[in-house]
C-alpha positions in Angstrom: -18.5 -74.2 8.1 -17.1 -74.2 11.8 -16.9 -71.5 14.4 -12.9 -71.4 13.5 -13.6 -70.7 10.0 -16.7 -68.2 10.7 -14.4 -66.4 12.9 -11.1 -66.5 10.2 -13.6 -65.0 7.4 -14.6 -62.3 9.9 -10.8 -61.0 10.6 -10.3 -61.4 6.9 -13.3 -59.2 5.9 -12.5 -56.6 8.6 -9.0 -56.4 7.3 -10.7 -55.2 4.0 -13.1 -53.2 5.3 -10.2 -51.3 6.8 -8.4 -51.0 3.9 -11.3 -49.5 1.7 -12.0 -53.1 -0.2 -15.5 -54.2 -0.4 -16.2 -58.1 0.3 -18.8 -60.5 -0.3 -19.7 -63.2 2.0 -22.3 -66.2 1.4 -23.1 -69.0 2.9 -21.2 -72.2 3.6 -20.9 -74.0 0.2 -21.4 -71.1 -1.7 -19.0 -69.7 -4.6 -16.8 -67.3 -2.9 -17.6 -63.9 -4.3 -15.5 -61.9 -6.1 -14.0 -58.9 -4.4 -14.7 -55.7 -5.9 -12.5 -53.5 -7.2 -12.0 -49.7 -5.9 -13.6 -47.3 -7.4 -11.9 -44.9 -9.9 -11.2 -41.4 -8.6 -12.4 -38.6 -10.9 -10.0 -36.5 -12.1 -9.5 -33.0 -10.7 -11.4 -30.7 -12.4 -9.5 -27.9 -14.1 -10.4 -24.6 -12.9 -12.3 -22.3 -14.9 -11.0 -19.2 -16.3 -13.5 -16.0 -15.9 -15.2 -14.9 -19.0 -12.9 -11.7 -18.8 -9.4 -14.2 -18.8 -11.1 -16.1 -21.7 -11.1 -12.6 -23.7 -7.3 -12.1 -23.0 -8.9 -10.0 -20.2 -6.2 -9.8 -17.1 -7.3 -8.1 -13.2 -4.5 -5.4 -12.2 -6.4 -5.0 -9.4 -7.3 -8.4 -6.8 -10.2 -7.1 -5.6 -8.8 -7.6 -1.4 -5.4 -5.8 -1.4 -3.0 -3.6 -3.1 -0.6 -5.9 -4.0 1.0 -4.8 -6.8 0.9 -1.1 -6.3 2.9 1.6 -5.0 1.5 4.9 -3.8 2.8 8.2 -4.7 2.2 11.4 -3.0 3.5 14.9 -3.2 5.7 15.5 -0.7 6.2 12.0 0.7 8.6 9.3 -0.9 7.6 6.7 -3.1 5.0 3.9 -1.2 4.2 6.5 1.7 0.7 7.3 2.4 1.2 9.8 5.4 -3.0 9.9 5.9 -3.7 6.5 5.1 -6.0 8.0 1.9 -5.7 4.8 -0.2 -7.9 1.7 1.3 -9.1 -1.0 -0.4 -12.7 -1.5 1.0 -15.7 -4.0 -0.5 -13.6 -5.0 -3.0 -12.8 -1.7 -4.3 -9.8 0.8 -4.5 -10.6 3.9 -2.9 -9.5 7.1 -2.5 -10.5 8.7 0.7 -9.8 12.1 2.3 -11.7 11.5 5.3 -8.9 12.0 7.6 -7.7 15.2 5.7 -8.2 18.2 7.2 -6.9 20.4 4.0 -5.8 19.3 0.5 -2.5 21.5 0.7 -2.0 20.4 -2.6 -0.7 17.0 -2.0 -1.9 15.5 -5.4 -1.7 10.9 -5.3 -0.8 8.6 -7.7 -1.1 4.7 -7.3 1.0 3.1 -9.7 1.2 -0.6 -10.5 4.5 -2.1 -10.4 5.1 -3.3 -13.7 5.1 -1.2 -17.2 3.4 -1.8 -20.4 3.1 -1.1 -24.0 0.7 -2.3 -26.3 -2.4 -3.3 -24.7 -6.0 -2.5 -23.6 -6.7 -1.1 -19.8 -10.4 -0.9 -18.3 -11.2 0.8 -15.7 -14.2 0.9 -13.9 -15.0 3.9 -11.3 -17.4 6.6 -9.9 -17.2 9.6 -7.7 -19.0 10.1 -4.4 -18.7 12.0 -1.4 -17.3 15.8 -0.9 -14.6 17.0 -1.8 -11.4 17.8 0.6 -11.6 21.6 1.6 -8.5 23.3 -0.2 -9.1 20.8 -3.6 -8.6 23.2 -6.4 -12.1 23.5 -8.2 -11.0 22.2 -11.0 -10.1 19.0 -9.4 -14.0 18.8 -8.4 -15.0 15.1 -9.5 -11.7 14.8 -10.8 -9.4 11.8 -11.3 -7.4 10.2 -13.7 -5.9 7.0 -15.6 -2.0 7.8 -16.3 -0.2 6.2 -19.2 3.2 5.7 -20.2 4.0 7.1 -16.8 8.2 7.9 -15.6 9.4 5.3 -13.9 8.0 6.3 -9.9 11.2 5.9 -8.8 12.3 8.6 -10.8 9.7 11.4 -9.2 10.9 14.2 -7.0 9.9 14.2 -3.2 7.7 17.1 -4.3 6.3 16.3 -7.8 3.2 16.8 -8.4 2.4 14.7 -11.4 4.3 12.1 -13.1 5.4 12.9 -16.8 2.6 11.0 -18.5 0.0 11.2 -20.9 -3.5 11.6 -18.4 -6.8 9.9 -19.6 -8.8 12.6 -17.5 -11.8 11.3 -15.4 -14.2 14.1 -14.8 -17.7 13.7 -12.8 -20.8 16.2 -13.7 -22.0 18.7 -11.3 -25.8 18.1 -11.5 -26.1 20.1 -14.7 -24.6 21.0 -17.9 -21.7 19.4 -19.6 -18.3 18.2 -18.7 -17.2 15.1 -21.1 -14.6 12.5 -19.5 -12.1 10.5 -20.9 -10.5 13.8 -21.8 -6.4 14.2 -22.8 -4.4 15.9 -20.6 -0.5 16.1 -20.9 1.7 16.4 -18.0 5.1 17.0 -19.5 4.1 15.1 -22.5 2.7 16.1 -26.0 0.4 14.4 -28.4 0.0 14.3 -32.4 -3.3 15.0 -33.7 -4.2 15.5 -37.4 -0.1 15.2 -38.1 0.6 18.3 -35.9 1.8 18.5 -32.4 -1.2 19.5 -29.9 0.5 21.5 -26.6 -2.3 22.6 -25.7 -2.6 20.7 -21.8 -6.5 19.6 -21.7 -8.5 18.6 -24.9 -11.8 17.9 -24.3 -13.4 14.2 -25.7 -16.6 13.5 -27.5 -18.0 12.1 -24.5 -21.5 12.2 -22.7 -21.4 14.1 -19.0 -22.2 11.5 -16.2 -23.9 13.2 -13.0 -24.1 11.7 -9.8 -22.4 8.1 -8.4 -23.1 6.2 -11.4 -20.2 3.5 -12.5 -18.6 4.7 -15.9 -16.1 2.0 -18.0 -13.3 3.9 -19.0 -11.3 1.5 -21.6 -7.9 2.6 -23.6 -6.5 0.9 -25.9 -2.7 1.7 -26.3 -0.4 1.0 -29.4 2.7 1.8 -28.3 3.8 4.9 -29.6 1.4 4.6 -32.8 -1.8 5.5 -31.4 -3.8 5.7 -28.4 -7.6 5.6 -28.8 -10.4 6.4 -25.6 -13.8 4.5 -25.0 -16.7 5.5 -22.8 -19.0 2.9 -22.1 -18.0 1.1 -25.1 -18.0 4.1 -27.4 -15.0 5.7 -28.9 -14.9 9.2 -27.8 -10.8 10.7 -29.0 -7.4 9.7 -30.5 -4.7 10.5 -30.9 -0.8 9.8 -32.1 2.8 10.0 -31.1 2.6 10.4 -27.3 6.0 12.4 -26.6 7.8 14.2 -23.9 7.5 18.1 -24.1 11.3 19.4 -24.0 9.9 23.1 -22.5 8.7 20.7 -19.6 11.8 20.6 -16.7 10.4 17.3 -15.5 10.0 16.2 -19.0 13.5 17.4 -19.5 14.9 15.1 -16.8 13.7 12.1 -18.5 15.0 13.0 -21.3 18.3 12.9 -19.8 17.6 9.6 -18.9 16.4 8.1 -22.2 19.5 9.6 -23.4 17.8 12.7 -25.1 14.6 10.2 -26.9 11.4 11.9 -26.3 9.0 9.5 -28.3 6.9 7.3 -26.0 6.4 4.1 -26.6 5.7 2.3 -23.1 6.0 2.9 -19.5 4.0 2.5 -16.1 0.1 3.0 -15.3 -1.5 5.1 -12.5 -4.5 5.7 -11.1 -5.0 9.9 -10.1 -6.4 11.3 -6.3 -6.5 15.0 -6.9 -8.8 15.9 -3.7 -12.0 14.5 -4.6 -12.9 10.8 -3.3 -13.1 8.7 -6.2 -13.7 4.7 -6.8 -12.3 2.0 -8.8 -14.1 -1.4 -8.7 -11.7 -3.2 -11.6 -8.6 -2.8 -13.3 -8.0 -4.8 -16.3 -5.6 -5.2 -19.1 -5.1 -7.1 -22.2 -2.0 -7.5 -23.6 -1.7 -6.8 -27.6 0.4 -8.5 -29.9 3.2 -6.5 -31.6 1.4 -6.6 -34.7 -2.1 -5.1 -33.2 -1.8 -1.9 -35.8 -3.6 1.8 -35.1 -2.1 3.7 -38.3 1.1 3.3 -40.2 4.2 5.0 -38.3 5.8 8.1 -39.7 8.6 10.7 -38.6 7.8 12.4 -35.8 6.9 16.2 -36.2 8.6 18.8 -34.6 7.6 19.7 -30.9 7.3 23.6 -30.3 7.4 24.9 -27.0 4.3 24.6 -25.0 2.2 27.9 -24.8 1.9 29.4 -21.4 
């Protein structure tokens, strides 16, 4: 082999090179070598869905923003937080009245922008901290998940509550009891045992949970069948027929709206401040299909007028 043709394989093999081909060279009178072919790429691996996606499991909640939600607060217009009492810190939603100097009755509600019907919410949270001076005492440890909530464009400036049907979050005090996933009704009524229940608060079978310990509040709604409250994993209440309460004047403007229909069947979610600091480290939901049954429907019973 002469210089010409040592120096013409050369180019030739640097060409390759270049080009990602891998070459062989021997010696003069040798077989050429095959060239070898490139090597297959794998193929992309799919990504993974968490174990909680795999269970129909969705996050409401990102973990690093609140994108998705809109704030509500007595006084101020929808998605104004005049004291900044919403953050979203170590990957959890907080609500913090550091920067409040009284309560002044200026009750929040973060609502997430799109409404539901049949489905399963969990929510995990824990109260810490002290609360805001001016806090009513019952709202001590206090919080709540809302259900079938008014549409928040629909609230007055100087609401306090959204028409809704509360899953009540209480905290214990050190000692004694005080259950949570409780039922409270703000301009709604429940069924219970086939009558109407206007009674505001009703107390669940829960245990009380003291300190800053994470609770797993988990409800699974049927529409307007039945709505059913776990602690923990553990049923604690249901309930049936979530309605509007006509003696309620908010309650009465949404029935204006829904052209005089006060049966509930769906509507938006929110998560309660009301003066205590309280925090949520996951919001999930699982959509139910329309044929996920709690009890056979039935004609609604009449609503009396709520006792004072």
């Amino acid at each position: 082999m002469n210089v010409s043709t040592n120096s013409s394989i050369a180019r030739f093999a640097a060409v390759l090179l270049l080009s990602g081909t891998s070459i062989a060279v021997g010696q003069a009178g040798d077989p050429p070598a095959p060239i070898a072919k490139p090597a297959k790429r794998k193929a992309a691996t799919p990504e993974v869905p968490t174990p909680s996606e795999k269970n129909g499991w969705r996050p409401l909640f990102n973990g690093r923003n609140l994108d998705g939600w809109i704030y509500k607060e007595t006084g101020s217009e929808l998605g104004v937080d005049p004291s900044s009492t919403v953050k979203v810190e170590n990957g959890v939603i907080r609500m913090d009245y550091t920067g409040w100097e009284s309560f002044n009755g200026r009750f929040g509600h973060l609502f997430h922008e799109v409404p539901f019907d049949r489905y399963r919410v969990r929510v995990v949270y824990r109260f810490l901290g002290e609360q805001v001076k001016g806090g009513p005492g019952w709202a001590y440890r206090n919080s709540g998940i809302m259900l079938h909530c008014q549409d928040p464009k629909s609230m007055r400036t100087d609401q306090d509550f959204p028409v809704s049907v509360e899953v009540q979050l209480l905290g214990g005090s050190g000692s004694g009891k005080r259950s949570t996933a409780n039922l409270c009704t703000p301009g709604t009524n429940v069924e219970m045992k086939q009558e109407v229940v206007t009674r505001h608060c009703t107390n669940s079978r829960s245990e009380t949970f003291h300190g800053d310990q994470w609770v797993t509040a988990e409800v699974e709604v049927l529409g307007n069948e039945s709505i059913t409250h776990f602690v923990n994993g553990v049923e604690v209440m249901k309930y049936q027929r979530p309605q509007l309460d006509p003696s309620d004047p908010d309650a009465q403007i949404q029935m204006r709206i829904r052209n005089g229909d006060v049966m509930l069947d769906r509507g938006w979610i929110s998560l309660q401040g009301e003066s205590h600091p309280v925090e949520f480290k996951s919001v999930e939901i699982k959509p139910l299909p329309a044929d996920a049954r709690g009890g056979a429907a039935r004609p609604a019973a009449p609503a009396p007028r709520k006792a004072d």
